[in-house]
Every structure is written in C-alpha cells, then in structure tokens.
DSSP file (Angstrom, degrees, kcal/mol; ACC not computed):
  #  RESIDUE AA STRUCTURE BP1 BP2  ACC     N-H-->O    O-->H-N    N-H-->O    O-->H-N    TCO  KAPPA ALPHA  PHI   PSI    X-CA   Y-CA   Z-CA
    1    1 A X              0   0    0      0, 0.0     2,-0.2     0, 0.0     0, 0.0   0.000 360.0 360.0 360.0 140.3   79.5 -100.0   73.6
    2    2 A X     >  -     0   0    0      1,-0.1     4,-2.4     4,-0.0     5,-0.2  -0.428 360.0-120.2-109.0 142.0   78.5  -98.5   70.3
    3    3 A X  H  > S+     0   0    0     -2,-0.2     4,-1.7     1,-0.2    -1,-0.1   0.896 118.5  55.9 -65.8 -24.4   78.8 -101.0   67.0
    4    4 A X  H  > S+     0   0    0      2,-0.2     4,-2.5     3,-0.1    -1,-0.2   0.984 108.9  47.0 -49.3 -69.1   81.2  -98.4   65.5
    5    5 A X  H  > S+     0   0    0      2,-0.2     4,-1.8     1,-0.2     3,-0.3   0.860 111.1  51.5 -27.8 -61.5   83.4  -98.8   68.8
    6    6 A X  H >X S+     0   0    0     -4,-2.4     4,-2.5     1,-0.3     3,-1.9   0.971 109.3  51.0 -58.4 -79.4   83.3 -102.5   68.7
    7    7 A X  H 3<>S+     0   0    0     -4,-1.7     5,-1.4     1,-0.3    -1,-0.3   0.676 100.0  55.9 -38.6 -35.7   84.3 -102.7   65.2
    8    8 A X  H 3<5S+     0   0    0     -4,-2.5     3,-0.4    -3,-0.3    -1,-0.3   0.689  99.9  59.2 -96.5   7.5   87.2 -100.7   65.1
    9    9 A X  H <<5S+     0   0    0     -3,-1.9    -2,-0.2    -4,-1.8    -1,-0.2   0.691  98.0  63.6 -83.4  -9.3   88.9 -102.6   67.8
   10   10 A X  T  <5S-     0   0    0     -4,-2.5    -1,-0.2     2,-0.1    -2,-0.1   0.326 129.8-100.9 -77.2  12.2   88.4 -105.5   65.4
   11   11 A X  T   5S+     0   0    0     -3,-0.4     2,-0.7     1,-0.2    -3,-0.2   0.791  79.0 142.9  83.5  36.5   90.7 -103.6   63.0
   12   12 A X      < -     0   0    0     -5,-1.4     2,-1.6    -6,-0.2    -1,-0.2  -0.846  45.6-136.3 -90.7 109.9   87.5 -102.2   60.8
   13   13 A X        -     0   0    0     -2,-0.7     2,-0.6    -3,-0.1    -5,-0.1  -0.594  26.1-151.7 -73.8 107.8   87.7  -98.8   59.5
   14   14 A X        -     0   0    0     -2,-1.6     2,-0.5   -10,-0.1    -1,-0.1  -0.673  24.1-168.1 -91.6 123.8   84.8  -97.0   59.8
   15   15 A X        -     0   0    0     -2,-0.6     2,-0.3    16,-0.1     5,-0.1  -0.857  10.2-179.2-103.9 149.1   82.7  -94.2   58.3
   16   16 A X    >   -     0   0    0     -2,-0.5     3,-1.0     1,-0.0    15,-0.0  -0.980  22.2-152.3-123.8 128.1   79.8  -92.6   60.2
   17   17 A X  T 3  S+     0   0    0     -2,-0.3     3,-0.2     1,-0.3    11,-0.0   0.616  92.9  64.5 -82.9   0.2   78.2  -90.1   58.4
   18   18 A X  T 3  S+     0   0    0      1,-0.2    -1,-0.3     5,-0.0     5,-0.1   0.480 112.7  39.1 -94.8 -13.0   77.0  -88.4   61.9
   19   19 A X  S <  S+     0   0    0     -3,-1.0     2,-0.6     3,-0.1    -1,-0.2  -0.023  83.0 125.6-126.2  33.6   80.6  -87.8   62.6
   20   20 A X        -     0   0    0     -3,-0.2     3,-0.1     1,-0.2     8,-0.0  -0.854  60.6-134.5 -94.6 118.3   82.1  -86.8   59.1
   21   21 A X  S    S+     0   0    0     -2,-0.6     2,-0.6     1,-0.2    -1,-0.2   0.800  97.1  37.4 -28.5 -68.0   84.0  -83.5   59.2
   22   22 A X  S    S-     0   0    0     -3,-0.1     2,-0.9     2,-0.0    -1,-0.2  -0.874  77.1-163.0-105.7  85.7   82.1  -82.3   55.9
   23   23 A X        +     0   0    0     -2,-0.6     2,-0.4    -3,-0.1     3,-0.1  -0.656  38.8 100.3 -83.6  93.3   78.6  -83.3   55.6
   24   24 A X  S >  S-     0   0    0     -2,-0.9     3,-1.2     1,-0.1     4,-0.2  -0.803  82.3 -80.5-158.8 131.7   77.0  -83.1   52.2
   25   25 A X  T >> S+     0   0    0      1,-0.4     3,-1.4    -2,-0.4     4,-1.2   0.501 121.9  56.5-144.8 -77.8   76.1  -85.3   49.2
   26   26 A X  H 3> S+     0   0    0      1,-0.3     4,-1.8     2,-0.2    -1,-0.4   0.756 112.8  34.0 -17.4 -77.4   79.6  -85.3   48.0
   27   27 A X  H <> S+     0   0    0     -3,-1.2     4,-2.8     2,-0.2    -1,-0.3   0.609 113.8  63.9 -75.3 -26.4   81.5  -86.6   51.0
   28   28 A X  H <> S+     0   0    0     -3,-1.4     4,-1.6     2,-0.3    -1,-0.2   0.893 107.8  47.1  79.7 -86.1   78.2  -89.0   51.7
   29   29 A X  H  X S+     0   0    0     -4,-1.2     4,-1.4     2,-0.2    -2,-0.2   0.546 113.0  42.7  21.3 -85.4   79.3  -90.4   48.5
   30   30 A X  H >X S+     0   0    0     -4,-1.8     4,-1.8    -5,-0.3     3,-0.7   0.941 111.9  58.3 -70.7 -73.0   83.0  -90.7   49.2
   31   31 A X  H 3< S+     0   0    0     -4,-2.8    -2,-0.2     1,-0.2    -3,-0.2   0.725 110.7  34.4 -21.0 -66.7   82.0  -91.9   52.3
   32   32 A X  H >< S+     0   0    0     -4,-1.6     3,-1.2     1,-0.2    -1,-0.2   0.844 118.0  61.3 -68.7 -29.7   79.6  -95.3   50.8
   33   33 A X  H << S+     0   0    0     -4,-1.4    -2,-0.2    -3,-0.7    -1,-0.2   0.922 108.1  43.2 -53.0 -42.3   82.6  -95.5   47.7
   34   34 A X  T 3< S+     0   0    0     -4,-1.8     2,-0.3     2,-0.0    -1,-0.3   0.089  96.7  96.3 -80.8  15.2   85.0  -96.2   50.4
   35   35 A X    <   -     0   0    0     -3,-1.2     3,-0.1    -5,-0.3   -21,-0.1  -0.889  59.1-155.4-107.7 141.9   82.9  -98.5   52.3
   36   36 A X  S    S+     0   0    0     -2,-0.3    29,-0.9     1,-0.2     2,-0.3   0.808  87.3   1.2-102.5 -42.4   83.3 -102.4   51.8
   37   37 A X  E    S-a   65   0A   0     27,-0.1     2,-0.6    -3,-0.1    -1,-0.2  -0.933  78.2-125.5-138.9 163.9   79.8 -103.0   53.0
   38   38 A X  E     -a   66   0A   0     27,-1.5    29,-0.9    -2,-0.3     2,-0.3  -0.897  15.7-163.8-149.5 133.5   76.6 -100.4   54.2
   39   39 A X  E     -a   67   0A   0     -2,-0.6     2,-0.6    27,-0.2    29,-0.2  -0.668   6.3-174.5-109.6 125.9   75.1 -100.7   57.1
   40   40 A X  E     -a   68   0A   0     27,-1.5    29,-2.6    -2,-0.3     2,-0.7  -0.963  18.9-141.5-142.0 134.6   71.6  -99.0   57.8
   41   41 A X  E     -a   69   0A   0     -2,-0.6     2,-3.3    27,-0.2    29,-0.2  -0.712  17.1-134.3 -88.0 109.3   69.9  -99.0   61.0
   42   42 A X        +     0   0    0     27,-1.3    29,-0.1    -2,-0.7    -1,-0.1  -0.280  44.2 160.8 -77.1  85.4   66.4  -99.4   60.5
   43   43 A X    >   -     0   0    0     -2,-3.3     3,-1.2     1,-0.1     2,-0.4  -0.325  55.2 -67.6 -80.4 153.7   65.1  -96.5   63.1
   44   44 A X  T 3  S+     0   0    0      1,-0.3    -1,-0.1     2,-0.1    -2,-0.0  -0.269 117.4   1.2 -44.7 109.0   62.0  -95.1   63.0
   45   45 A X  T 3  S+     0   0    0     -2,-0.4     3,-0.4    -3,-0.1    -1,-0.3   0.853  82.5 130.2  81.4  34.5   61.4  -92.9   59.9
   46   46 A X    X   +     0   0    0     -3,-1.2     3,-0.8     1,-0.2     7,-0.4   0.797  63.9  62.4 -91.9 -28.7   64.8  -93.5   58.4
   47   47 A X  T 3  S+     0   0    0     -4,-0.3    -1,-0.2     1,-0.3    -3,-0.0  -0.075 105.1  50.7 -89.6  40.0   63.2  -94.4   54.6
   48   48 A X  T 3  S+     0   0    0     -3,-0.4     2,-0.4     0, 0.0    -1,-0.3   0.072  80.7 104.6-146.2  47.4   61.8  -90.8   54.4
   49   49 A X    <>  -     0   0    0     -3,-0.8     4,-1.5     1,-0.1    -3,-0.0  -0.960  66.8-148.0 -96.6 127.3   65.1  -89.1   55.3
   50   50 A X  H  > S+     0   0    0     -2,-0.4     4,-1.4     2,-0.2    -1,-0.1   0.953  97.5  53.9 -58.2 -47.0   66.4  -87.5   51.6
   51   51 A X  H >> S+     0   0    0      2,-0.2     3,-1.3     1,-0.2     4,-0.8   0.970 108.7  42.4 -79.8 -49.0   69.9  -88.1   52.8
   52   52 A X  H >> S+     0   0    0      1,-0.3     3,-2.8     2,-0.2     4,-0.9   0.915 106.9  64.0 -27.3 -84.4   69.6  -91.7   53.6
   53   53 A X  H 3X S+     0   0    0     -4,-1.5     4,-2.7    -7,-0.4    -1,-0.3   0.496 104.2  53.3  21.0 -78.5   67.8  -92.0   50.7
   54   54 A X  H <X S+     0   0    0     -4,-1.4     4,-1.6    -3,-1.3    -1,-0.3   0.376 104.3  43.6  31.3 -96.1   70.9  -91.1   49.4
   55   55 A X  H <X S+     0   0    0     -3,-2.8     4,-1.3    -4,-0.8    -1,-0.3   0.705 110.1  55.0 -82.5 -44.9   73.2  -93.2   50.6
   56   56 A X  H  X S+     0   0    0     -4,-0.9     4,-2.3    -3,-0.2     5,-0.3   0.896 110.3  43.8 -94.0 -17.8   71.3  -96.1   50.1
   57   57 A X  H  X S+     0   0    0     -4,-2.7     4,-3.5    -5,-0.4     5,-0.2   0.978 117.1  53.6 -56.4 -59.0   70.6  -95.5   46.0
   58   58 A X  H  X S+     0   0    0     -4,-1.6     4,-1.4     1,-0.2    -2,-0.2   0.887 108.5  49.5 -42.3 -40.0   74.7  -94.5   46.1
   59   59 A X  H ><>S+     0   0    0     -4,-1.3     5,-2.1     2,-0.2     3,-0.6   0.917 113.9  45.7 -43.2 -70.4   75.2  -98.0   47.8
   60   60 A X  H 3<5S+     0   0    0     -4,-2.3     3,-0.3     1,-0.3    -1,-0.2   0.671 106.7  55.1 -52.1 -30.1   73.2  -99.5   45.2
   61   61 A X  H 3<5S+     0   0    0     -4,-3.5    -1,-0.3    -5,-0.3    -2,-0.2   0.957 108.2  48.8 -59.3 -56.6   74.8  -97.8   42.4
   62   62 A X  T <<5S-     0   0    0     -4,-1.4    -1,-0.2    -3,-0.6    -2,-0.2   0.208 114.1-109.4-105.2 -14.4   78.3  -99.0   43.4
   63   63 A X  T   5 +     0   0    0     -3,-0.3    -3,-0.2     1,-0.2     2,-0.1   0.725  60.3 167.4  88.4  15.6   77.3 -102.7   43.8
   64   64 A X      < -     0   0    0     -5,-2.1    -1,-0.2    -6,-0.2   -27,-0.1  -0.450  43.5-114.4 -74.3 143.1   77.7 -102.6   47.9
   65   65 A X  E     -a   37   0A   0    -29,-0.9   -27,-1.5    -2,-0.1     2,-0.3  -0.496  33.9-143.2 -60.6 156.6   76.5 -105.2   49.9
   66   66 A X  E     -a   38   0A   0    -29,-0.2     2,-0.3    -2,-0.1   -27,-0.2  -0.923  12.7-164.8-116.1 139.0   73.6 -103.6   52.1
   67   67 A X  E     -a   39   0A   0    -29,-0.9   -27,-1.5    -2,-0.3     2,-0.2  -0.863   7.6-155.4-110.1  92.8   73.1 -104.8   55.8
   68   68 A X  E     -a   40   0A   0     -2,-0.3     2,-0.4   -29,-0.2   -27,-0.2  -0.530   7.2-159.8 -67.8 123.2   70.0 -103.9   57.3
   69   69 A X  E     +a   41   0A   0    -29,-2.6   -27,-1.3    -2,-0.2     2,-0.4  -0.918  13.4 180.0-135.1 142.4   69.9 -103.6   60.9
   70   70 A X        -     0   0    0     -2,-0.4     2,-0.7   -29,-0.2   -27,-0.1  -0.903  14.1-161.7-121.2 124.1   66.6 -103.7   63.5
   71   71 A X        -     0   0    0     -2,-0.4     2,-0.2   -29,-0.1    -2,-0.0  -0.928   7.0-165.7-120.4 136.3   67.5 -103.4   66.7
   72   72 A X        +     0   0    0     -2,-0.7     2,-0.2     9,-0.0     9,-0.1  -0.665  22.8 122.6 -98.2 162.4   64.7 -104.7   69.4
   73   73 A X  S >  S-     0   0    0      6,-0.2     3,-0.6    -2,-0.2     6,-0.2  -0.902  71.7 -92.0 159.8-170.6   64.5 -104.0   73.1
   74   74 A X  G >  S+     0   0    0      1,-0.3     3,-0.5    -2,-0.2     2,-0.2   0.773 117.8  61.7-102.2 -22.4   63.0 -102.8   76.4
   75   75 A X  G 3  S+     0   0    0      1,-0.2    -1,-0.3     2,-0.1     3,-0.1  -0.080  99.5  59.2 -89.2  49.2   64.9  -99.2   75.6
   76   76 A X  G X   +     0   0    0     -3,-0.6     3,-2.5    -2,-0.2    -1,-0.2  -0.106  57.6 163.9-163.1  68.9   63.0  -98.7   72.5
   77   77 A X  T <   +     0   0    0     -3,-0.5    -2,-0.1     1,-0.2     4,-0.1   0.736  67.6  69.2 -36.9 -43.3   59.4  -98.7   73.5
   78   78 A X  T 3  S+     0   0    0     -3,-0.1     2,-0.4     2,-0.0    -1,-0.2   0.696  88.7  66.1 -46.1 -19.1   58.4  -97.1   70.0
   79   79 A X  S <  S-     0   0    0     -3,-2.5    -6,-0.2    -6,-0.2    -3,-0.1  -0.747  87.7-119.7-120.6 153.5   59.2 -100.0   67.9
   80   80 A X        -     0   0    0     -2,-0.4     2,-0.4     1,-0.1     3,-0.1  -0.482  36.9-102.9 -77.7 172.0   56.9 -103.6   68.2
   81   81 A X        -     0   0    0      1,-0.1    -1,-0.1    -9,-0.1    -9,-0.0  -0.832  46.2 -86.3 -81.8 123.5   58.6 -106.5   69.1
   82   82 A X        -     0   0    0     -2,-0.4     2,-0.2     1,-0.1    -1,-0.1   0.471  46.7-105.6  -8.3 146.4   59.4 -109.1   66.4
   83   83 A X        -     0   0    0      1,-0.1    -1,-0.1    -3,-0.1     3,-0.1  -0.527  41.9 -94.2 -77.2 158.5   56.8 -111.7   65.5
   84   84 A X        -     0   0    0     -2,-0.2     2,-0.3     1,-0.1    -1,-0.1   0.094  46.1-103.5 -38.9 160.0   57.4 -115.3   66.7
   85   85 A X        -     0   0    0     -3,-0.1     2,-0.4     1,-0.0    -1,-0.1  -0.720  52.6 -94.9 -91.8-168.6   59.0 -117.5   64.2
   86   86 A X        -     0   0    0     -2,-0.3     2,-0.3     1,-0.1    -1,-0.0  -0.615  35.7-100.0-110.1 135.0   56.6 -119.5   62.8
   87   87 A X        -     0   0    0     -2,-0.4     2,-0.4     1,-0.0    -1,-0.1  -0.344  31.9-169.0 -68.2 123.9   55.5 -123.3   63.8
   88   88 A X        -     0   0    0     -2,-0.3     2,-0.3     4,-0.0    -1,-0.0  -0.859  16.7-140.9-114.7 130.0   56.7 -126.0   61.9
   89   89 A X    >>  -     0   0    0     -2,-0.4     3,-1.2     1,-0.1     4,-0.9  -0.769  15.7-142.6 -79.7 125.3   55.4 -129.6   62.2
   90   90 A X  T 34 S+     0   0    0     -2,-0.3     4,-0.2     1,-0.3    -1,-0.1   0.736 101.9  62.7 -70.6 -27.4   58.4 -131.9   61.9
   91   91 A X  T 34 S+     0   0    0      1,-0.2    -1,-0.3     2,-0.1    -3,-0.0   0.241  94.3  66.4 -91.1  17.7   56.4 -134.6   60.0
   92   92 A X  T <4 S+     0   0    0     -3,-1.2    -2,-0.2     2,-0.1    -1,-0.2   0.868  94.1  67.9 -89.8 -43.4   56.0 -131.5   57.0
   93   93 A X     <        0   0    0     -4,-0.9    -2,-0.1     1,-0.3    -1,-0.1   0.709 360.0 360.0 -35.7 -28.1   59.9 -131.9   56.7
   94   94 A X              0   0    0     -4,-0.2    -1,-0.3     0, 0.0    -2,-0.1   0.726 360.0 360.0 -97.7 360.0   59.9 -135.3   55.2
C-alpha cells in the first residue's frame, strides 16, 4: 500500500506531483499552496532534481511545514542502513 493510498482513506486529500494532469512550475506551485504540509521522500539524487528544487524553496516560501522522509530496507539495496543510535550511560543522566 502506497503512503498516498493510506492517507486518503484517512480522509487526507492528496497531491502527487507524479500524477498531476498538468505538470509544470505553475501547477507545482498550486499544488505545494494547496498543501497543508510537504512531504519529500529522500531518494537517491532527489536534491539535484530542478523541479524538486522547486517545490521545496515554494514550500519554504509559503511557510509549509516540511516532512522529510528516508525510507530503509532490504528492497533498497542502494541506500546504507541507518547508524545505531548512540550509547548513553545512565549515570550521565543525573
């Protein structure tokens, strides 16, 4: 199930810019104005796409929250796997 999917059967309207009738800067645009929050999947090579680019300066512009999202697993050999989190001594806490 695709995170688009998922979401609009939680009553979330979504735009995807891979499925937008009219693709171009303009509608791109409309698209992130009309968006409550924008969500970018960090894939390999995605911050040297111009239209991403884009979208995420328009984002900024407009005062949207940004969600950045990494997804790990065994079906995405290209990308390393997270580092560990990091070991904490309980007596540093106090």
């Amino acid at each position: 199930m695709t995170l688009e999917l998922r979401l609009t059967q939680l009553g979330y309207n979504c735009w995807l810019d891979q499925k937008a009738e009219t693709i171009n800067k303009q509608s791109m645009a409309d698209g992130v104005r009309s968006s409550q929050v924008f969500l970018l999947f960090l894939s390999e090579g995605v911050l040297t796409r111009p239209f991403v680019l884009f979208e995420i300066e328009s984002a900024l512009k407009l005062g949207k929250r940004v969600m950045l999202i990494h997804e790990t697993g065994s079906h995405l050999p290209h990308l390393p796997p997270p580092p560990p989190p990091p070991q904490m001594d309980v007596a540093q806490l106090a």
